[in-house]
Residue frames as qw, qx, qy, qz and C-alpha x, y, z in Angstrom:
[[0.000, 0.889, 0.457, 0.000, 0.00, 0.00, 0.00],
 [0.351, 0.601, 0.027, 0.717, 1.46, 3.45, -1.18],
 [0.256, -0.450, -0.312, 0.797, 2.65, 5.95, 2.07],
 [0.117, 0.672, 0.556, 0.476, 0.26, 8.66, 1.22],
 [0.292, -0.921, -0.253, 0.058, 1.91, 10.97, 3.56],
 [0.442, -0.544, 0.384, 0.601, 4.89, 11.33, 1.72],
 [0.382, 0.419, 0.672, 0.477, 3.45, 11.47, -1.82],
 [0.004, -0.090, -0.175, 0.980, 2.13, 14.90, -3.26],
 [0.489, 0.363, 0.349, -0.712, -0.94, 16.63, -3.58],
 [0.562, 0.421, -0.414, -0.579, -1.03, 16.35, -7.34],
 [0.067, -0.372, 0.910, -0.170, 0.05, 12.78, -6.96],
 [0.295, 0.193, 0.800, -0.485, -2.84, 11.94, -4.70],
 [0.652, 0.486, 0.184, -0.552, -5.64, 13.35, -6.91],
 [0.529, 0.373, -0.630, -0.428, -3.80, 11.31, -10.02],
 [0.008, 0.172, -0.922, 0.347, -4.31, 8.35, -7.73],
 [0.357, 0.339, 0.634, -0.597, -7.38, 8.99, -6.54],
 [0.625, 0.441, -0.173, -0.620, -8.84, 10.00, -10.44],
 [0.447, 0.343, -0.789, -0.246, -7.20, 6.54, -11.76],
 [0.005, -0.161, 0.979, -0.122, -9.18, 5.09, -9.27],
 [0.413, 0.312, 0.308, -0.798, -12.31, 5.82, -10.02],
 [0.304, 0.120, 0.913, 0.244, -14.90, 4.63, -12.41],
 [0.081, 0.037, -0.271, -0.959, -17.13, 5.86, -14.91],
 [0.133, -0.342, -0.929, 0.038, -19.18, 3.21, -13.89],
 [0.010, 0.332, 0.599, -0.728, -20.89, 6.04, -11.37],
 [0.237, 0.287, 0.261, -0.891, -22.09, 8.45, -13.40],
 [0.538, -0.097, -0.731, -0.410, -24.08, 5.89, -16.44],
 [0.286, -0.397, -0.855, 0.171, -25.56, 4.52, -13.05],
 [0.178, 0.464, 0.309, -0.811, -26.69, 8.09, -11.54],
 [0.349, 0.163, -0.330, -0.862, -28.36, 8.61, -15.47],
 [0.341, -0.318, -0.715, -0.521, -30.06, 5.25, -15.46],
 [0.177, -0.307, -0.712, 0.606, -31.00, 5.27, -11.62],
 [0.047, 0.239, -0.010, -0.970, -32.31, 9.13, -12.32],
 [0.438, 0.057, -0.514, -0.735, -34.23, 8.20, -15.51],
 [0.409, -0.361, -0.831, -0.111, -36.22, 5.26, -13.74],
 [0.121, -0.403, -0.623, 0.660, -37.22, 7.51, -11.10],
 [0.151, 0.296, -0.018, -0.943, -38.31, 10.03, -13.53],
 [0.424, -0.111, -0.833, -0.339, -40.31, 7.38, -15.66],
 [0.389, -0.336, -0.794, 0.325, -42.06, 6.11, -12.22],
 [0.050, 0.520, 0.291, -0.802, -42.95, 9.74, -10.85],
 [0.176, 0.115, -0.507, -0.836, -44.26, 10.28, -14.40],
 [0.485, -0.204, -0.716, -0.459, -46.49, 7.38, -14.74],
 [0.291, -0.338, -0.798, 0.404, -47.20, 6.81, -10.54],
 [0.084, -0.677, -0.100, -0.725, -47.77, 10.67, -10.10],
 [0.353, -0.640, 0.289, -0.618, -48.84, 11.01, -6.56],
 [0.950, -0.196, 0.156, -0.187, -49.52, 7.23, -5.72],
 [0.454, 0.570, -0.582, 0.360, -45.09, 6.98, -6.30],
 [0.763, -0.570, -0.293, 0.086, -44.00, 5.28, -2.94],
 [0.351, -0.934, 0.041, -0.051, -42.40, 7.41, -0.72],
 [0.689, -0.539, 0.378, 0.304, -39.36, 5.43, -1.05],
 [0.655, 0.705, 0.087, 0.257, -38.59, 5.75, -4.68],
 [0.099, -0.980, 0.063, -0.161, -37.00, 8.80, -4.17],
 [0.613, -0.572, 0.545, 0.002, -34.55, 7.29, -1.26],
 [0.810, -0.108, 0.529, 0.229, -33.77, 4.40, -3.72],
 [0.577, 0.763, 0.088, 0.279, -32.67, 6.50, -7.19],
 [0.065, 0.889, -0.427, 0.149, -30.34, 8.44, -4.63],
 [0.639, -0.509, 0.576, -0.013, -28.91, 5.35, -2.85],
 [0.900, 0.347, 0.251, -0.077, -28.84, 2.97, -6.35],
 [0.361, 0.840, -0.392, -0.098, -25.77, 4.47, -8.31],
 [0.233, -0.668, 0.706, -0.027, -23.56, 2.95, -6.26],
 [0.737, 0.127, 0.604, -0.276, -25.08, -0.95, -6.77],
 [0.699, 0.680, 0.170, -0.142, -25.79, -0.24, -9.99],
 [0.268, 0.804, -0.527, -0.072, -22.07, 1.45, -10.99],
 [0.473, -0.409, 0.780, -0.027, -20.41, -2.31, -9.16],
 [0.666, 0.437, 0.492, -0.352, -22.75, -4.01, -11.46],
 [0.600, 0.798, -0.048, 0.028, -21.61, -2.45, -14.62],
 [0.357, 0.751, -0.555, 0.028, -17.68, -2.87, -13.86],
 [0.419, -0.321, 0.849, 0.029, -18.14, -6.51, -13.02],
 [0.716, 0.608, 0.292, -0.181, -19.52, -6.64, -16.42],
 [0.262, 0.903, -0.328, 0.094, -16.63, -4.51, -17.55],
 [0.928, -0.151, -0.245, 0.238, -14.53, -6.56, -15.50],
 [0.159, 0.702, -0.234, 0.654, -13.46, -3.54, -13.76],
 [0.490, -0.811, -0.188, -0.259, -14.54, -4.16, -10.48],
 [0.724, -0.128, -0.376, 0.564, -11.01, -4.57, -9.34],
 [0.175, 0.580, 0.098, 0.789, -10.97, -0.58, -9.55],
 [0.673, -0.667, -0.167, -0.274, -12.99, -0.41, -6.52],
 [0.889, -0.442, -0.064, 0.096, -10.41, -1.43, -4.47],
 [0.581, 0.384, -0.096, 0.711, -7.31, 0.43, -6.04],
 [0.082, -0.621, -0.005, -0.780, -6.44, 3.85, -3.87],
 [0.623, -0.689, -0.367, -0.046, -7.63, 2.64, -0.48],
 [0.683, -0.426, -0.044, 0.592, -5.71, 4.73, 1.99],
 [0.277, 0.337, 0.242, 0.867, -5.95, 8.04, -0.30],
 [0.012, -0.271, -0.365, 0.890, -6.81, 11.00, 1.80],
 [0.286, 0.226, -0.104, -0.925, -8.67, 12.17, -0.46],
 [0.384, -0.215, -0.662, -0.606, -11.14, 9.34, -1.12],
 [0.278, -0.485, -0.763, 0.324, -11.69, 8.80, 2.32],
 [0.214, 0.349, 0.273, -0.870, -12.72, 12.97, 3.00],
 [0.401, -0.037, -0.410, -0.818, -14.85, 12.09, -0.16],
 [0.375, -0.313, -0.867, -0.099, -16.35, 8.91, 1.48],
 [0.175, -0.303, -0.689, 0.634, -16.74, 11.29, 4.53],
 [0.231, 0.041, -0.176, -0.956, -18.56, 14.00, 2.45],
 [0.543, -0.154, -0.709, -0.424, -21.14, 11.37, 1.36],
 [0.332, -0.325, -0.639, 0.613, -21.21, 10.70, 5.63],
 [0.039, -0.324, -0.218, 0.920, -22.16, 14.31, 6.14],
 [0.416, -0.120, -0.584, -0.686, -24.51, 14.29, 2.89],
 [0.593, -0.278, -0.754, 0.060, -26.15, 11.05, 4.38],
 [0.202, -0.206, -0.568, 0.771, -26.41, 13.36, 7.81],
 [0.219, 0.021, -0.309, -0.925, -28.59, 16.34, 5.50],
 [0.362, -0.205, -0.741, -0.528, -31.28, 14.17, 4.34],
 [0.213, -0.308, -0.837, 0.400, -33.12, 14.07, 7.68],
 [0.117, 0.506, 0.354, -0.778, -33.94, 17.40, 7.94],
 [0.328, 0.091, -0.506, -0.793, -35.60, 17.07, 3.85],
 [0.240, -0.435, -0.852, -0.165, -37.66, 14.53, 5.42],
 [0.069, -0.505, -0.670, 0.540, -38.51, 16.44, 8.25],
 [0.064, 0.351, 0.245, -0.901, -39.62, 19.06, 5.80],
 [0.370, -0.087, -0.741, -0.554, -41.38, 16.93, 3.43],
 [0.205, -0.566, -0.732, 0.319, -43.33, 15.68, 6.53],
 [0.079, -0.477, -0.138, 0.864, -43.92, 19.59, 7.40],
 [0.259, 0.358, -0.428, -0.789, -45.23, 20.21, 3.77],
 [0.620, 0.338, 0.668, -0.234, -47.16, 16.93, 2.76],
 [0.592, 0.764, -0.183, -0.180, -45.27, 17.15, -0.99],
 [0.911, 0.033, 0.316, 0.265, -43.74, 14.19, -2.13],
 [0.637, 0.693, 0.136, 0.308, -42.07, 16.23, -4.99],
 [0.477, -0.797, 0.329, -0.171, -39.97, 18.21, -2.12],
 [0.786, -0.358, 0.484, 0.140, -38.66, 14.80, -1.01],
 [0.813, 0.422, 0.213, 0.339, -37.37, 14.20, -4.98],
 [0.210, 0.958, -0.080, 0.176, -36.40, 17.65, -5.04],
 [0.437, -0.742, 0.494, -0.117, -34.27, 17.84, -1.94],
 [0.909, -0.158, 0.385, 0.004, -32.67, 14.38, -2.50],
 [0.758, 0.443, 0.221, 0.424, -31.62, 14.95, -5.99],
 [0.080, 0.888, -0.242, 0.383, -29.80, 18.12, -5.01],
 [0.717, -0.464, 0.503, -0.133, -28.28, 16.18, -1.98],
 [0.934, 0.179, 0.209, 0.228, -27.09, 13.29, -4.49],
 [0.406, 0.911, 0.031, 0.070, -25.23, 16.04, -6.18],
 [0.234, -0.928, 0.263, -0.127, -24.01, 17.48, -3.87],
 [0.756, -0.452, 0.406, 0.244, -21.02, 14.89, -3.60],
 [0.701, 0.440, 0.279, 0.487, -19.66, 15.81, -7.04],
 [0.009, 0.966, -0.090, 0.241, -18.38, 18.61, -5.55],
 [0.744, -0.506, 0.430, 0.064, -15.79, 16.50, -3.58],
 [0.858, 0.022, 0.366, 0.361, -15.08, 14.13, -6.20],
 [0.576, 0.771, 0.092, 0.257, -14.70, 16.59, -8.45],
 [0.095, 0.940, -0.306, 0.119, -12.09, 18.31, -6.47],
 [0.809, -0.309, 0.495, 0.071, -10.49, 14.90, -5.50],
 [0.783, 0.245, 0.498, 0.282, -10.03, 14.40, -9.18],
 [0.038, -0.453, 0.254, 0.853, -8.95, 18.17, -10.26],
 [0.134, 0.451, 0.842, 0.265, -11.64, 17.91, -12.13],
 [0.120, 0.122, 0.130, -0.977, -14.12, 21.09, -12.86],
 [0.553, -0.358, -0.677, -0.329, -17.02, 18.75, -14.02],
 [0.373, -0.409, -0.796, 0.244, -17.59, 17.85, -10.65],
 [0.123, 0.543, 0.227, -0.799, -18.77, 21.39, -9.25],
 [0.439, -0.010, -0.511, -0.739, -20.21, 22.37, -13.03],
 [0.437, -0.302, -0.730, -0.429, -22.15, 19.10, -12.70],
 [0.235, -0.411, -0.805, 0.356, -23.43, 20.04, -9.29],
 [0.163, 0.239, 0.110, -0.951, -24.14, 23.70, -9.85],
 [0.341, 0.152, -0.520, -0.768, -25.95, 22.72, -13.07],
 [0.456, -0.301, -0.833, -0.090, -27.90, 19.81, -11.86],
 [0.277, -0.369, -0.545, 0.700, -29.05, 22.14, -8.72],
 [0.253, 0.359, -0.110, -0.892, -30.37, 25.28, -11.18],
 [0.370, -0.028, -0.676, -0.637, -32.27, 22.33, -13.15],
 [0.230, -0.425, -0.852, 0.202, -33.92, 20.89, -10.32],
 [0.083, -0.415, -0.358, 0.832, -34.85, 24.26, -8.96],
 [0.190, 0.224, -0.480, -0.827, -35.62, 25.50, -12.10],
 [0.363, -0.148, -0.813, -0.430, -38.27, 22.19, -12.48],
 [0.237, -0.374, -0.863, 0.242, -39.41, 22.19, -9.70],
 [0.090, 0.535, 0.242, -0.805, -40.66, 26.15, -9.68],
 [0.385, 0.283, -0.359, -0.802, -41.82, 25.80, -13.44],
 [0.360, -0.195, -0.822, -0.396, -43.38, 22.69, -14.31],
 [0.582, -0.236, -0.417, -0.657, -46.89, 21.96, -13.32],
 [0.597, -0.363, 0.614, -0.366, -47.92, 19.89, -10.01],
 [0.990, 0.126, 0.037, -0.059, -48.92, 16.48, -12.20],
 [0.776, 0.477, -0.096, 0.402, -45.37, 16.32, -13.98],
 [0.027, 0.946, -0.310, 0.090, -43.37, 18.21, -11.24],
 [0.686, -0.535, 0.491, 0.047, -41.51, 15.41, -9.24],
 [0.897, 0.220, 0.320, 0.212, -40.99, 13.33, -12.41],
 [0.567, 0.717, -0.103, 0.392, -39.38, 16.61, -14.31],
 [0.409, -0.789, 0.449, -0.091, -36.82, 17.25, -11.08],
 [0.947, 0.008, 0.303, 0.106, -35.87, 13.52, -11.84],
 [0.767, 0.476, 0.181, 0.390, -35.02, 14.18, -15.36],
 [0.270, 0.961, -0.019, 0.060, -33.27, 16.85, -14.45],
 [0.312, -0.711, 0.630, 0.016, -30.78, 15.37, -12.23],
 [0.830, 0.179, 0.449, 0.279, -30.65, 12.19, -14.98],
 [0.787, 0.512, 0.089, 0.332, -29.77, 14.58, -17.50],
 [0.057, -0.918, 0.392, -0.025, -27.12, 16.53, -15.76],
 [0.772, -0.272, 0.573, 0.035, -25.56, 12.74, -15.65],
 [0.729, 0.620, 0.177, 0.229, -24.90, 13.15, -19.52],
 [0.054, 0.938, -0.313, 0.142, -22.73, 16.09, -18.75],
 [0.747, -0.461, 0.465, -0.111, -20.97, 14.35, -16.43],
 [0.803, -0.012, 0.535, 0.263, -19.87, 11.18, -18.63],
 [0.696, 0.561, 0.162, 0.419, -18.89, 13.52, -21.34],
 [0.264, 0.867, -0.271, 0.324, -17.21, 16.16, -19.48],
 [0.721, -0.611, 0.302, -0.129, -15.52, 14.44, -16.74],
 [0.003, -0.590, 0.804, 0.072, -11.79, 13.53, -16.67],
 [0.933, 0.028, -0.181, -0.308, -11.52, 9.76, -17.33],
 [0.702, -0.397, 0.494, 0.326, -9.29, 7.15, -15.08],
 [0.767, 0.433, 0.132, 0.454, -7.14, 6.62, -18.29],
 [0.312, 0.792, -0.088, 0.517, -6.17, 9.98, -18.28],
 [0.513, -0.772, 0.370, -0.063, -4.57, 9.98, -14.66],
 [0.925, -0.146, 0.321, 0.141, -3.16, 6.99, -15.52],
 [0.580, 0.645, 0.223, 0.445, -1.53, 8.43, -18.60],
 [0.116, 0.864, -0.178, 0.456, -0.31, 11.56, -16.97],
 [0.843, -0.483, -0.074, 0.227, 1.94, 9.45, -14.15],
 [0.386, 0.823, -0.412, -0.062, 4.69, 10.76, -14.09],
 [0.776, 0.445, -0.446, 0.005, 7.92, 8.26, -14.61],
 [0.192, -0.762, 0.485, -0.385, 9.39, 6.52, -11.83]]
């Protein structure tokens, strides 16, 4: 295992980006898009837990697809990098948040809230990775996936609001997998030693 307190910054984040997987964000778009599909066709009679399971799924889903890929070793590269534990802790502190969106979906009696607040919360951890991975995608795709939810959820209609919050945070997940650094490219920019 690599001393990661004698290694630099830059170092770490090429570490930390070459361990990663694109796996995540193809799982946040389909996760996203089945939630928006469901809130489309359920409308109010959606189960309360939907929501909870589109933000918690990526992860499941992303293992899934790179032991297809036969990636899943990836998962396990990097352990012991500052910087993926403060992201694992970010996702801790995220995972702390979400109480108080229930308590104000409970307070409000609007399922579309709970989608709202969640999918801005999911986001919100691509603000880490992104700086874990020097990476400006990861903040873009959280600003931008934060002004479309907001944005859907104050314009669209009550029938079609929760479902169009979905799609928004499915299709900020396009950005994502086309503007986001790719492991390769850490790997590629080691330097020689």
């Amino acid at each position: 295992m690599k001393d990661y307190a004698t290694i630099s910054l830059a170092d770490a984040r090429r570490d930390y980006l070459a361990s990663c997987t694109t796996a995540m964000p193809i799982a946040g778009l389909l996760s996203w898009s089945v939630l928006a599909i469901a809130a489309g066709l359920l409308g109010d009679r959606l189960p309360s837990f939907a929501p909870f399971a589109a933000a918690a799924a990526p992860v499941p889903i992303a293992l899934l697809i790179d032991k297809a890929r036969g990636q899943l070793h990836v998962w396990g590269e990097g352990r012991g990098n500052p910087i993926g534990q403060l992201f694992m802790r970010f996702i801790t502190v995220v995972a702390l948040i979400i109480p108080f969106v229930i308590i104000a979906v409970q307070a409000a009696q609007e399922l579309d809230l709970l989608i709202l607040g969640l999918a801005i919360l999911a986001g919100l951890v691509w603000v880490p990775h992104g700086w874990g991975a020097d990476d400006p995608a990861g903040f873009t795709h959280f600003v931008l996936r934060a002004l479309l939810c907001y944005a859907a959820y104050l314009l669209v209609p009550d029938p079609a609001r929760g479902a169009a919050v979905a799609a928004a945070a499915a299709l900020t997940y396009v950005y994502a997998i086309i503007a986001m650094k790719k492991p390769a490219s850490a790997r590629q920019s080691r330097p020689a030693g």
